[in-house]
C-alpha positions in Angstrom: 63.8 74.6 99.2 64.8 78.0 97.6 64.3 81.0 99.9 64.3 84.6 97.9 66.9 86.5 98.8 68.7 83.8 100.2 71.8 84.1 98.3 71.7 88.6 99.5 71.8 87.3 103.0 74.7 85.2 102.5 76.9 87.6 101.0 75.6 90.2 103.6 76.9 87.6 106.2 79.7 87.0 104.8 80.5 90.7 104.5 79.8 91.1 107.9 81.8 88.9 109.3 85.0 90.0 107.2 84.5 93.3 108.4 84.4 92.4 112.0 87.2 89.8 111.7 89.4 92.9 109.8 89.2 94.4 113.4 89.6 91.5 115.9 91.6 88.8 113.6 95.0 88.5 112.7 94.9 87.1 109.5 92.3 89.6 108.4 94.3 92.7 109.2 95.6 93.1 105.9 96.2 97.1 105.7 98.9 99.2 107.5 98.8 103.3 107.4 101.5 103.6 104.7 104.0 104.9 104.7 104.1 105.1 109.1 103.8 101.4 108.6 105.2 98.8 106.6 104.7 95.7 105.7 108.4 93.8 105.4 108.8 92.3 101.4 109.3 88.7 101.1 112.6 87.3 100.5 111.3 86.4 96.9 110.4 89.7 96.1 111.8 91.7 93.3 111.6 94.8 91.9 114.5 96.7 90.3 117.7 95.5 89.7 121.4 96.5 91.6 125.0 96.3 91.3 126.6 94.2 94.8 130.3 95.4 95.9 132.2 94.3 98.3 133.9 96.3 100.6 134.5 99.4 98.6 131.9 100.6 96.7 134.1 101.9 93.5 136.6 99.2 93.5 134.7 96.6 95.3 132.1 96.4 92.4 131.6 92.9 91.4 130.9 93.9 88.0 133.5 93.6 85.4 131.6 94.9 82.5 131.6 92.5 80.5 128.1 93.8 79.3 126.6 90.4 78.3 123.4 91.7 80.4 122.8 94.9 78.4 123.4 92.7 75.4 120.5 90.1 77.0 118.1 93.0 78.6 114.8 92.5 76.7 113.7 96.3 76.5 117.5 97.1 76.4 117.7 99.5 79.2 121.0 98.8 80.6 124.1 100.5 79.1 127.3 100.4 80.7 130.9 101.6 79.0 134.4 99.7 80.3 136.9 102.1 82.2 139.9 102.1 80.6 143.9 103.4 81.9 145.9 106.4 81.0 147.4 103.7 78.5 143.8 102.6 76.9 143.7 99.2 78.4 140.6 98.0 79.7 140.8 97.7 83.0 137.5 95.0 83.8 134.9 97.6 86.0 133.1 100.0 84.6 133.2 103.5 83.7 129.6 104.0 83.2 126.6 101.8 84.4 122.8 102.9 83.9 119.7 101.5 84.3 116.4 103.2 83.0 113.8 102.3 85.8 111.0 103.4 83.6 112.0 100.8 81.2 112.8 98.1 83.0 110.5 95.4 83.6 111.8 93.7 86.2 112.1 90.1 84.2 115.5 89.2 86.1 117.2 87.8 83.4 120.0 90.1 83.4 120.8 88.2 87.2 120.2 85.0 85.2 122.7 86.1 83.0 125.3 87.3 85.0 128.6 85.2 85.6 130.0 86.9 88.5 126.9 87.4 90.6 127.8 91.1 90.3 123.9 92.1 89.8 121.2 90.9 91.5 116.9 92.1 92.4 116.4 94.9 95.2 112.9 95.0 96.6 112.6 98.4 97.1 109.7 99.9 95.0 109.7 103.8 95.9 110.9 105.3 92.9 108.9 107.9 92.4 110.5 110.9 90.8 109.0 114.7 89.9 111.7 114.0 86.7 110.5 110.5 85.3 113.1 111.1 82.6 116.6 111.7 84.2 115.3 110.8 88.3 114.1 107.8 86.9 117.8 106.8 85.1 119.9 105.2 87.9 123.7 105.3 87.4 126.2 103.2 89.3 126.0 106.0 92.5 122.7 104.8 92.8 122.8 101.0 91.9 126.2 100.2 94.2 124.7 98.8 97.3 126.7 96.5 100.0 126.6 93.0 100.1 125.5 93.4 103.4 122.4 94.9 101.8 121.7 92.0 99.8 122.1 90.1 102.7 119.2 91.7 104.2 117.0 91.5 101.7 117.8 88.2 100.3 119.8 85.8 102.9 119.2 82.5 101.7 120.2 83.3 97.9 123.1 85.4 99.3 124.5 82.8 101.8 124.5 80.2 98.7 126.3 83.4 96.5 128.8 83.7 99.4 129.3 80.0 99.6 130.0 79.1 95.9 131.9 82.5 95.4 133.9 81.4 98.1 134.6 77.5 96.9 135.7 79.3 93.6 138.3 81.4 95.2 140.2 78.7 97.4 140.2 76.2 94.4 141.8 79.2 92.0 144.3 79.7 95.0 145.1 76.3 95.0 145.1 76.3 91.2 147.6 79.6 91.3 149.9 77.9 93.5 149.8 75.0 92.0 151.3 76.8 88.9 153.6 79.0 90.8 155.2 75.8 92.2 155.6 74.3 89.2 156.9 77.7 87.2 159.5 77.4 90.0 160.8 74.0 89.6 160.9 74.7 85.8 162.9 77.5 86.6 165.2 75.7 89.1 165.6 73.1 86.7 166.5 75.5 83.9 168.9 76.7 86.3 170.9 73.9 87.1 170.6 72.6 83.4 172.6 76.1 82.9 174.8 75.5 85.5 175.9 72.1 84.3 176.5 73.0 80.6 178.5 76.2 82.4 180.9 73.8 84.1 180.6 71.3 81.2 182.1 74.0 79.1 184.7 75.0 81.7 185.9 71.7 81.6 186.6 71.4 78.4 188.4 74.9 78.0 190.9 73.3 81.0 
């Protein structure tokens, strides 16, 4: 049987008891006083990208600007310039590294992109700026953040970072000593190759 108004005094029930439950329930308490209160991000969360150092913030950057995110960056707002020594030579961190936060859209690809998980997503979003031109251009003072930090924000993705960063090191250890061992028993046998054409030679002089 179809009552008039039926369907009002549904959604008038229904509104009520939202209301109420946004009071008494859990689940329905959905808004906090910003900023007093905030709600913590989720670990998936993303917003603006930043550069991970370890240790030292200058010389402990992971980034060796190699630049292939600025190349990859869809709206082509990174740009980052390669230090180089008194002599010219490149030295593999960079000089310069800016990203224009009021052209970035947050897409991630250049931490898809990125061989030496030297950049990765913060989830901070409070970046507002009376200068949306030059506040809103972040250079590497502002992007350098701990790997600590990232830690906090993202643990599960940095543990797995730390892990294979980590398995990479000790097998290049290995690798290097591997090679250092065998540059010095090339060398040793060089050596006493030397030595014996050296008596050889005295021998036949006697």
């Amino acid at each position: 049987m179809n009552v008039p108004g039926k369907g009002i005094l549904t959604g008038m029930a229904q509104t009520a008891k939202n209301f109420v439950g946004s009071y008494v329930s859990k689940e329905r308490m959905t808004t906090v006083q910003y900023p007093e209160e905030r709600e913590p991000a989720h670990e998936a969360a993303r917003n603006f990208p930043f550069l991970v150092f370890d240790k030292d913030p200058e010389a402990g950057l992971r980034c060796v600007a190699c630049k292939i995110c600025e190349k990859e960056c869809p709206p082509q707002c990174i740009y980052i310039v390669m230090k180089r020594d008194e002599n010219g030579k490149p030295t593999k961190q960079p000089e310069t590294f800016d990203i224009d936060v009021s052209v970035c859209m947050s897409c991630q690809i250049c931490v898809e992109v990125c061989p030496f998980e030297a950049i990765k997503m913060d989830t901070d979003y409070e970046y507002g700026e009376f200068d949306r031109f030059g506040g809103l251009l972040l250079g590497k003072d502002r992007l350098a953040k701990s790997n600590q930090y990232y830690h906090k924000i993202h643990p599960t993705e940095a543990a797995e970072v730390d892990a294979r960063l980590d398995k990479e090191r000790k097998t290049k250890e290995v690798a290097d000593k591997a090679k250092a061992a065998k540059l010095a028993a090339l060398a040793k046998k060089a050596q006493n190759a030397e030595k014996i054409a050296g008596d050889a030679k005295g021998e036949k002089k006697q």
